[in-house]
C-alpha positions, 0 to 999 in steps of 0.5 A: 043448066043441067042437073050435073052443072047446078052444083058446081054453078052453085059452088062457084059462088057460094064457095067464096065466103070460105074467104070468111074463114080463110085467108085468100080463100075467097077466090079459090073455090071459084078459081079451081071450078074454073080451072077443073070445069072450064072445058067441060061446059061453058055454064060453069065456066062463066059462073066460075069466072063471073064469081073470080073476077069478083072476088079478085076486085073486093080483094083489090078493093081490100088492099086500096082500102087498107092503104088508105087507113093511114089517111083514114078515109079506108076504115070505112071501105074496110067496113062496107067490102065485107057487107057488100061482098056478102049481099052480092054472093048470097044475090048471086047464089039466088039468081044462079039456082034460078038458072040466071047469071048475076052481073056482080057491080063493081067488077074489074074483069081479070079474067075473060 
């Protein structure tokens, strides 16, 4: 990873906890870094998609649970998204400045 990758590597995964703050947002950082930089350099592109891919499953993930509310079984899944969301963003965010790529779990590949 080149000095001029780092950032928008680092962006692409760090920028998905704007879905804290904003409503959809957790996949838009990394969906416009991989739509802007994917002909640019294939480091960028599978860090943007490794972190969309992602955030398009815990958003899934989301939607099932909130369904599931009314069986009660999703008040805990609401719960336990978030958390692990933000540990496998803050793991992914380490091992990127490392020059590594995270495997996130629980990944459905929407993207390839």
């Amino acid at each position: 990873m080149t000095y001029k990758e780092r950032p928008w590597v680092l962006g692409a995964h760090i920028g998905t906890l704007l879905g804290y703050t904003v409503a959809l947002g957790s996949f838009l950082v990394p969906l416009f870094i991989w739509l802007s930089k994917k002909e640019e350099s294939e480091v960028i592109a599978m860090h943007a998609k490794a972190s969309l891919n992602f955030q398009l499953s815990m958003l899934l993930y989301t939607f099932i649970a909130g369904i599931g509310i009314f069986i009660l079984i999703g008040i805990p899944f609401l719960i336990i998204i978030p958390i692990v969301n933000l540990i496998c963003v803050i793991l992914a965010t380490i091992e990127a400045d490392k020059g590594g790529l995270y495997k996130y779990p629980l990944t459905i590949n929407f993207v390839k």
